[in-house]
N, C-alpha and C positions, 0 to 999 in steps of 0.2 A: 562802631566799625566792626566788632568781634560779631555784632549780632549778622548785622548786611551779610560779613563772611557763612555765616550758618547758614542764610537764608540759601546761598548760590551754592553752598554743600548738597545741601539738602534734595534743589532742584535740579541740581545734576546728579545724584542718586536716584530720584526717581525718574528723569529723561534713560537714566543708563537702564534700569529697570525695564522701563519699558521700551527699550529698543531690543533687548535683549528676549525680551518675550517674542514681541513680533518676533524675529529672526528665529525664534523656536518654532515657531507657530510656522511659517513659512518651511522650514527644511522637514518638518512634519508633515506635513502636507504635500511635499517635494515626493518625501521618500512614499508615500500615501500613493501617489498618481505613478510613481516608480512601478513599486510592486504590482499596481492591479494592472500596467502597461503588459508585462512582464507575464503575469498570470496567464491573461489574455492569448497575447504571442503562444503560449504553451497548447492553451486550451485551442486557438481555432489549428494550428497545428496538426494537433491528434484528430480534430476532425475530420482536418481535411483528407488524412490518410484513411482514416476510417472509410470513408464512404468511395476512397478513391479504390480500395483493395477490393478485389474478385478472389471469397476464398474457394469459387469452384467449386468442385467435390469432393473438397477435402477436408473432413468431419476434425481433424486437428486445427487446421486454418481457422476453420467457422467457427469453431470454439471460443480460438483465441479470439478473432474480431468479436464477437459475443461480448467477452469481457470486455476487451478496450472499447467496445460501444459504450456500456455501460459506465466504465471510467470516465466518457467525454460526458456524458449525460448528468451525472456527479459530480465533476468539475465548472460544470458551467453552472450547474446549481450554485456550488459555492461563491462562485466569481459575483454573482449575482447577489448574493446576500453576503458577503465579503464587507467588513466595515473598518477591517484593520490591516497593516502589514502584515501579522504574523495569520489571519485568516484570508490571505490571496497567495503567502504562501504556500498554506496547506490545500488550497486548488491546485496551485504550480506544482505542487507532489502529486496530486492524482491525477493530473495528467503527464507528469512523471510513467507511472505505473500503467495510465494508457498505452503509451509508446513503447512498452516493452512487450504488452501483449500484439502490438503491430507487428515489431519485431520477430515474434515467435510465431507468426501468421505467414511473414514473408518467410522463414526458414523451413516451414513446414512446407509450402509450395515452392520451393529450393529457388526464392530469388535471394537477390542481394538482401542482408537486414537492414542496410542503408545505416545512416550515421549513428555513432556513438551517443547513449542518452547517459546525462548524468546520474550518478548512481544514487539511491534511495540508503535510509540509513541502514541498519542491521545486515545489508546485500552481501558484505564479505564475511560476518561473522556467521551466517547463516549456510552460507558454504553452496555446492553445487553437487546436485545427486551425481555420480560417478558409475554407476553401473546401472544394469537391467536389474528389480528386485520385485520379486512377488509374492505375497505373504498372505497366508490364509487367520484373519482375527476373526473368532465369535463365529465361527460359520461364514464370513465376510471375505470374499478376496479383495486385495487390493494390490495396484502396482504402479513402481515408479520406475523410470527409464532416463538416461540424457537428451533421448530424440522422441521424434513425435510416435505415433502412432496410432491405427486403428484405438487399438486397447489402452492406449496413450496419449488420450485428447484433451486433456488440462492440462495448463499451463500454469506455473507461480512461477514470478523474477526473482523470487526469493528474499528471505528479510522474519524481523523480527512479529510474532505471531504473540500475542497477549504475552509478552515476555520469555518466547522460545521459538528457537530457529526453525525454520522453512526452508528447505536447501529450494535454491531455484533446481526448475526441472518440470519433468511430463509425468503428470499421475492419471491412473483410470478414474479417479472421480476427487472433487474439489473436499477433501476429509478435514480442512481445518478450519471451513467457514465459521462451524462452532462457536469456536474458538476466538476467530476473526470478529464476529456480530456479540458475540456474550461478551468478551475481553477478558476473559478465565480459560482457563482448558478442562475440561469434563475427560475422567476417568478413561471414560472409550476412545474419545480422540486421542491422548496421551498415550493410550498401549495403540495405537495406528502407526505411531510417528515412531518409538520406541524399538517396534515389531521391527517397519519397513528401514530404517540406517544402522540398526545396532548393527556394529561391525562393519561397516558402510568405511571405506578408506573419507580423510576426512572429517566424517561426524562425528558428534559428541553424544552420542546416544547409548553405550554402551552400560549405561547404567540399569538397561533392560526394566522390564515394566514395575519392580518393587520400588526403585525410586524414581518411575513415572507415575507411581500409583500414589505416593507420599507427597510428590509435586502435584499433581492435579487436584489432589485433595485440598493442600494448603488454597492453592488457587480459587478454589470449589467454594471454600470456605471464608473468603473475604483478602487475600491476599492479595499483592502489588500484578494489578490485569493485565501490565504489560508496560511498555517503553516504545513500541512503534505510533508514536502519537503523531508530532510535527512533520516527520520527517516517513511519512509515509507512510506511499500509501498506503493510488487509491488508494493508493491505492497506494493498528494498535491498542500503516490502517490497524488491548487490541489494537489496532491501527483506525481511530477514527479521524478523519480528517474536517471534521465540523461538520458533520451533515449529512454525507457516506454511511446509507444502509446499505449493508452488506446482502441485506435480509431482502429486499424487494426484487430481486432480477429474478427472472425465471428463464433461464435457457432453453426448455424445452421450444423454442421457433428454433433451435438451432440443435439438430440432431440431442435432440433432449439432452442438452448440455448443463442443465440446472440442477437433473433427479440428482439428487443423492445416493439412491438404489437400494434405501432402508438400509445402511452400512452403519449408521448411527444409533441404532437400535439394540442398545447393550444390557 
């Protein structure tokens, strides 16, 4: 009798086993077709706005769609070779970061930005440029603004840059790709950032370029690249989001929106 009992222990241990797998396997699988549902939603989204905006003649506009083209193009890459939830995530982020450069597209040509997009990580700690500033580094001007402009045709939503902030804002040329494609900060881009917010109401940059020069160094030198990984982006985006080269776009089809303008040449 004791034995019979073990035998129906047993085999209802192993029934419980394996019901319990399937049912793993299932809500895996659930949450699987969930997120790349989700990703999807995100990605034909940004397209459709993409293609749908006319940025006219307006060298900020075009800019911005430039980028968030670029982000939809990125994003559908990933969705496409996407094998897990946390990598149709990191699509659903960079088309994230698409939608913000839609956004900054629609403001530039003073329409409506249209709906709230959910926010990317580092976006609040990273802050919001707050004034007009123009700063001459290396022989180098550069400038950043809250609004758009001729001189003010890039755009970043703002966020965490190989481990240091980006205030969102309008700058004369895109000065932290660097930084964003390497996932370190290099000396020169460090004294850009340093230059253009120190004393910035706001930013944290007041530590002026001797410890931008001690950070970029450590950086330079094999230190933590950054924390904008999962969660943005494009677009840690250094901020890598699985697949997002930063390195391949060329904006010059869009009022040469790519050149750098030898600014990096320190």
């Amino acid at each position: 009798m004791s034995t019979l009992l073990w035998i129906v222990i047993v085999v209802a241990l192993i029934g419980a086993a394996v019901w319990w797998s399937q049912q793993r396997g299932k809500s895996s699988s659930t949450d699987l077709d969930d997120a790349a549902a989700e990703a999807r939603r995100w990605v034909e989204r940004l397209g459709g706005q993409v293609y749908a905006l006319d940025p006219r003649d307006d060298p900020a506009a075009k800019q911005a769609i430039a980028d968030a083209s670029e982000r939809y193009t990125a994003a559908g890459s990933q969705v496409e070779q996407a094998k897990s939830v946390q990598q149709y995530r990191l699509a659903q982020q960079t088309a994230y970061e698409g939608l913000y450069y839609v956004r900054a597209a629609r403001t530039s040509l003073g329409l409506d930005p249209g709906p709230e997009i959910p926010a990317m990580p580092g976006q609040q700690q990273a802050g919001a440029v707050t004034e007009d500033r123009r700063v001459d580094v290396e022989g180098h001007q550069y400038e950043a603004s809250p609004q758009p402009g001729d001189r003010t045709r890039h755009y970043y939503p703002g966020g965490m840059v190989a481990g240091k902030p980006v205030p969102r804002g309008w700058y004369s040329e895109p000065w932290w790709k660097p930084a964003l494609v390497a996932g370190a900060w290099g000396v020169g881009t460090y004294l850009v950032a340093s230059t253009l917010f120190s004393g910035m109401a706001g930013m944290n940059w007041d530590g002026g370029y001797d410890a931008g020069y001690e950070a970029g160094m450590a950086d330079a030198g094999g230190a933590d690249g950054g924390d904008y990984a999962a969660d943005g982006g494009g677009y840690d985006p250094g901020y890598d989001p699985g697949g997002y080269d930063g390195g391949g776009f060329d904006g010059g089809g869009f009022d040469g929106g790519g050149d750098f303008g030898g600014g990096f040449d320190f």
